[in-house]
C-alpha positions as CSV (number, residue, x, y, z in Angstrom):
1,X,-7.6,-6.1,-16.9
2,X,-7.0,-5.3,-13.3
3,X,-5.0,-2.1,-13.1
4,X,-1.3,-2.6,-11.5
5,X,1.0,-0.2,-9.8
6,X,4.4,-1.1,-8.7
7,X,6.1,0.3,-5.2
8,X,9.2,1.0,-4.9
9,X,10.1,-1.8,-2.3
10,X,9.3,-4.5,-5.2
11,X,12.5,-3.0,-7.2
12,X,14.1,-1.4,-4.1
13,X,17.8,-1.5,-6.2
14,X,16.2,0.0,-8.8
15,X,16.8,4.1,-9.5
16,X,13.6,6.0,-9.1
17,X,13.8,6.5,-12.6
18,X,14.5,2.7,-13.6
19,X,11.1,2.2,-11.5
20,X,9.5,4.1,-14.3
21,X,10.7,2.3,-16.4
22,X,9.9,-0.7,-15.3
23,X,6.2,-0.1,-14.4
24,X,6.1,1.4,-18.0
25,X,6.9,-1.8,-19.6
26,X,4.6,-4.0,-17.5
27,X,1.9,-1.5,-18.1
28,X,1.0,-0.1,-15.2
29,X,-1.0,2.9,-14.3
30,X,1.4,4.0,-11.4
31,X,4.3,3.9,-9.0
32,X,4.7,4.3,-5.0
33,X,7.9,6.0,-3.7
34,X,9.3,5.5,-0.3
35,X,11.4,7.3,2.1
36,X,12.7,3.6,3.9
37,X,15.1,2.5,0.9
38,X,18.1,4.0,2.5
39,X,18.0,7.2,-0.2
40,X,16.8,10.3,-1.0
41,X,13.2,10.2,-2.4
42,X,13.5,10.8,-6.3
43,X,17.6,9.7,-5.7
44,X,17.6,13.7,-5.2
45,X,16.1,14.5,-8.4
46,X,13.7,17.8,-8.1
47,X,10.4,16.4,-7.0
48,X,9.1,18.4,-9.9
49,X,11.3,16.9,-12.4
50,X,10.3,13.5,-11.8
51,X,6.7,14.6,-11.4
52,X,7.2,15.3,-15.3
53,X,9.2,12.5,-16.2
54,X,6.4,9.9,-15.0
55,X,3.7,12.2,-16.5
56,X,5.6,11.6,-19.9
57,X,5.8,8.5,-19.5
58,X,1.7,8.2,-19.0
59,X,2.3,7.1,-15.1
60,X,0.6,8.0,-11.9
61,X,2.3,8.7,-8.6
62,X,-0.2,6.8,-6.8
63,X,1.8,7.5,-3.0
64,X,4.4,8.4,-1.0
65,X,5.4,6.2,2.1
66,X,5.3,7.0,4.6
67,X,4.7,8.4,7.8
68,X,5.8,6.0,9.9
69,X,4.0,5.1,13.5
70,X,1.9,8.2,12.6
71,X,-0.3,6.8,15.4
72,X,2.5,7.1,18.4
73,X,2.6,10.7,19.6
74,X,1.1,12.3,16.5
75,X,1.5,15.6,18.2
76,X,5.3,14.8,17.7
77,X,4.9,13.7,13.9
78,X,3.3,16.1,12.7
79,X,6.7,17.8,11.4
80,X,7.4,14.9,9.7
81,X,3.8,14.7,8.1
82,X,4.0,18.1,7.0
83,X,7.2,17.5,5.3
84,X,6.1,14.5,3.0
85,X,2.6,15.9,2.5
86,X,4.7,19.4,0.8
87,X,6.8,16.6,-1.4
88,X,3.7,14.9,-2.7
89,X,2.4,18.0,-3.6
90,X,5.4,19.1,-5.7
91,X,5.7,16.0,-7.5
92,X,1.8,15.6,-8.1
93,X,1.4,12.6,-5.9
94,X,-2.2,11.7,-5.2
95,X,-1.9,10.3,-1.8
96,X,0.8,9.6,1.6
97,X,1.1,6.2,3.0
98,X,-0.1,6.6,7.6
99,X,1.7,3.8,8.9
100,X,0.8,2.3,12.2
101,X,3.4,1.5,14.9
102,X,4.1,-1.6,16.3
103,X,4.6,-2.4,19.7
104,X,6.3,-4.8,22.0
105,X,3.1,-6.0,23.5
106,X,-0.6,-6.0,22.1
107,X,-2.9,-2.6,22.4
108,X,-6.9,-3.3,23.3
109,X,-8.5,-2.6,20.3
110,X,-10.2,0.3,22.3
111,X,-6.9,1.8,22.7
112,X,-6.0,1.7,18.8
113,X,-9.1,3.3,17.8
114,X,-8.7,6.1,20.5
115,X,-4.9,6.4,19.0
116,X,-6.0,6.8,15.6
117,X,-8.8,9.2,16.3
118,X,-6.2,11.5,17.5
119,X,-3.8,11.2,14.8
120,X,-6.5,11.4,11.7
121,X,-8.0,14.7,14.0
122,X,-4.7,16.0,14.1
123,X,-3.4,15.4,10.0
124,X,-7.1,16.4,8.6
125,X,-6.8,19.9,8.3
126,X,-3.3,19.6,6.7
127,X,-4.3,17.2,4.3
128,X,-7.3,19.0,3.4
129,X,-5.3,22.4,3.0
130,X,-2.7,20.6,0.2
131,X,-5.2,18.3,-1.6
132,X,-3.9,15.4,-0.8
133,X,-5.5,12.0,0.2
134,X,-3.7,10.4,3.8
135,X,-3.8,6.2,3.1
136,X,-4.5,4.9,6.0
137,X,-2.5,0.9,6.5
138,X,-3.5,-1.4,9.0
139,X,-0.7,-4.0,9.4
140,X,-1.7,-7.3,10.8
141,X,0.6,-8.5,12.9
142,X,-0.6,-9.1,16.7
143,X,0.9,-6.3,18.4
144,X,0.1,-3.6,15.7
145,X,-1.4,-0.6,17.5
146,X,-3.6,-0.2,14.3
147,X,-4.6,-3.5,13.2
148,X,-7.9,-3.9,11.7
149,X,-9.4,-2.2,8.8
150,X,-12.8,-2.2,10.7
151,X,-11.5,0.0,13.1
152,X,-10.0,2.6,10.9
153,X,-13.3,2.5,9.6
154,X,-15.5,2.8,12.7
155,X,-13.2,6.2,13.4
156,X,-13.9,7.5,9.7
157,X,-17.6,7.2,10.1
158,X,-17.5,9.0,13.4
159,X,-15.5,11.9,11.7
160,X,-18.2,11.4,9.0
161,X,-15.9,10.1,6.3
162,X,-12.7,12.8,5.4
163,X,-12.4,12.7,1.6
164,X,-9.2,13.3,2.8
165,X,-8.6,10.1,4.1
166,X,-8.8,6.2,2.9
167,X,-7.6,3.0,3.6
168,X,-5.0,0.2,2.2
169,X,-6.1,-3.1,1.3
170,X,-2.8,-4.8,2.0
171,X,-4.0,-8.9,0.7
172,X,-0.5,-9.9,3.3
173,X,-2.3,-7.9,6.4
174,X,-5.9,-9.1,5.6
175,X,-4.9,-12.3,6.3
176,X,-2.9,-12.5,8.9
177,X,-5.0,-10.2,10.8
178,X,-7.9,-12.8,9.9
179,X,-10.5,-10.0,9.0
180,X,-12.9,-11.5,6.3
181,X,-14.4,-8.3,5.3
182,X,-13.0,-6.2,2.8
183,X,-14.1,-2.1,3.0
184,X,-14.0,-1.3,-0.9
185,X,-15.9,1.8,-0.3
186,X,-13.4,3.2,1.6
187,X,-10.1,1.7,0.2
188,X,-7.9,3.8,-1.9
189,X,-5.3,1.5,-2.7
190,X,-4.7,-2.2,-2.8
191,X,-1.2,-3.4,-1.9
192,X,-0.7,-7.5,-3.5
193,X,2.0,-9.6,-2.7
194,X,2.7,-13.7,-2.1
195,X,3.8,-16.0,0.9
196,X,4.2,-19.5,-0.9
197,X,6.7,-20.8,1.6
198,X,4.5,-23.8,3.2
199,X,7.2,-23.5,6.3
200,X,5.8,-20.3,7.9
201,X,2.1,-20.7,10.0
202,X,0.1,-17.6,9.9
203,X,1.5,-16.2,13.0
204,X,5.0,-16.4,11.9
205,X,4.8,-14.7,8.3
206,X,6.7,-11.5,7.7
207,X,7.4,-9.4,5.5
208,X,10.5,-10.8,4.8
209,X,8.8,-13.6,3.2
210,X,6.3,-11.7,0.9
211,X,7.1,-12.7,-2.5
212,X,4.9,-12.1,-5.6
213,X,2.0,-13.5,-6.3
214,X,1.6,-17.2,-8.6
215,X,0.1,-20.5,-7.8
216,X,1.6,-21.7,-4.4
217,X,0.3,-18.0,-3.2
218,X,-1.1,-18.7,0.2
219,X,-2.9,-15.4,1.3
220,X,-5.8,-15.7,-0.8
221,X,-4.6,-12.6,-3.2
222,X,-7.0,-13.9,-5.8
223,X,-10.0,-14.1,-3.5
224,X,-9.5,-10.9,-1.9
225,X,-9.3,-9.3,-5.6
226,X,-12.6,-11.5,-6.1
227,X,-14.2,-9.7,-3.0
228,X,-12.9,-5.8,-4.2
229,X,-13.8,-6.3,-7.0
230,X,-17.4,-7.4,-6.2
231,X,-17.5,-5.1,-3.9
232,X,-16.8,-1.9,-6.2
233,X,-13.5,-1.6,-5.8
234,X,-11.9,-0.5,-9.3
235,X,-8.4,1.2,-8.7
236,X,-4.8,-0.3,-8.9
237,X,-3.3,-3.5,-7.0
238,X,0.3,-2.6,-6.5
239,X,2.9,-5.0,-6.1
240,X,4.6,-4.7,-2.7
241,X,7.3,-7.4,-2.2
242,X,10.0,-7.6,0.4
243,X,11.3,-10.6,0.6
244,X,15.5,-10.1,-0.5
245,X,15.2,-12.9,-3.5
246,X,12.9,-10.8,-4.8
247,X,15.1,-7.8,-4.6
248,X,17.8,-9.4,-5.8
249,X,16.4,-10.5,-9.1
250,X,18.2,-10.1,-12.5
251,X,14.9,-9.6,-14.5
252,X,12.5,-8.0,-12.4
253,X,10.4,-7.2,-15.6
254,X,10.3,-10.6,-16.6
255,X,9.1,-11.9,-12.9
256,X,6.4,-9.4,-12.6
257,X,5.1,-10.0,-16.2
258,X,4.2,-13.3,-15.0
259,X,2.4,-12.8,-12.3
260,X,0.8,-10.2,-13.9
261,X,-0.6,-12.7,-16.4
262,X,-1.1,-15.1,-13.5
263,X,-3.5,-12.7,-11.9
264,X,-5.5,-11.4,-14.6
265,X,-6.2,-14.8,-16.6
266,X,-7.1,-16.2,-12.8
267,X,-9.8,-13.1,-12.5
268,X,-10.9,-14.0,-15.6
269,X,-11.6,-17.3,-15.1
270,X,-13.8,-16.1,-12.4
271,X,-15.6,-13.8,-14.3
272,X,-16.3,-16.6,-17.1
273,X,-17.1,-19.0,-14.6
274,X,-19.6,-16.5,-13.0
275,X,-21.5,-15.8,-16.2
């Protein structure tokens, strides 16, 4: 069974609490939290509070998102870094989400990795110094100043590989970005969602149309886990949806269930078919 993890943004108009609640009955091993849903992280709760209210209910805090554009004058979000870095510590959160910015025009891939050398230089030592892990996000879109994983990659091995640091599998950014490698070595988290929409070509999917995953999935999310999982990646796929039907549906629990089912019975008929 391929462990799950729910983020926030899947149940955005869900309470923090009614996320733990949800991800408890689907079974999952963890939730992501975000400081984007137009609230308070925790819905103001004491970060230690809620630390002990998923511990009770046998749940992770896989992340908190995010540090966003941590890449565009890190010098300058550093505050900001510091700030979510102290949260995840007091509620026992294991990692924080380093989002990319995006810009109006496309960055030379020379240029991104020079960005994100400064920014990883910059947020090591206070990483190191609280324990926690930074998850690094490439996002795929064209003019992403971060947008291949092989480039985060190329700047971890010249810093020698941070334990501090790892990257996100995102199965919507993989392929849009058109990178065929995955780097399970060095990915932390996986984030799954679905484009079935046949409307949409590759360069004009957004996250508004990132659904979850089923049959009519067109990003491969079944392949990609193929590939991980090959490759050695065991930790959790967490559901990561956007699009607003998604958000604005009744019986969330019920929806993710299925593809839930969807996705393990489809890995296992790729493990029976390989043996």
């Amino acid at each position: 069974m391929l462990p799950i993890g729910l983020n926030h943004m899947t149940v955005r108009n869900a309470s923090a609490r009614e996320l733990l609640s949800v991800a408890t009955a689907l079974g999952c091993v963890g939730v992501e939290l975000r400081n984007d849903l137009g609230r308070s992280f925790f819905d103001g709760e004491h970060p230690r509070a809620f630390a002990e209210a998923a511990a009770a209910k046998g749940l992770r805090i896989l992340a908190l998102a995010e540090v966003k554009a941590f890449n565009d004058s890190p010098v300058e979000k550093l505050e900001m870094a510091r700030a979510l870095i102290d949260t995840a510590v007091a509620c026992n959160a294991e990692a924080v989400a380093l989002i990319p910015a995006v810009a109006s025009e496309a960055l030379s891939r020379r240029d991104q990795q020079t960005a994100l050398r400064r920014a990883l230089g910059l947020l090591q030592p206070i990483l190191e110094s609280r324990g926690i892990k930074g998850l690094i996000e490439p996002l795929g879109f064209a003019t992403s100043t971060l947008r291949f994983k092989e480039d985060a990659v190329r700047i971890l091995d010249e810093m020698n590989r941070p334990e501090c640091f790892a990257i996100v599998h995102d199965t919507f950014h993989h392929h849009i970005a058109g990178e065929a490698k995955v780097c399970a070595d060095l990915t932390g988290l996986v984030h799954i969602s679905g484009i079935t929409d046949p409307a949409f070509a590759v360069d004009q999917m957004a996250d508004a149309h990132r659904v979850l995953v089923d049959a009519d999935d067109r990003l491969d999310n079944i392949g990609q886990l193929r590939l991980l999982r090959a490759a050695g990646y065991s930790g959790p796929a967490s559901f990561e949806a956007f699009a607003p039907d998604i958000h604005e549906m009744k019986d969330p629990t019920a929806a993710l269930a299925g593809s839930i089912a969807f996705i393990n019975a489809s890995l296992a008929d790729v493990t029976a078919g390989a043996a």
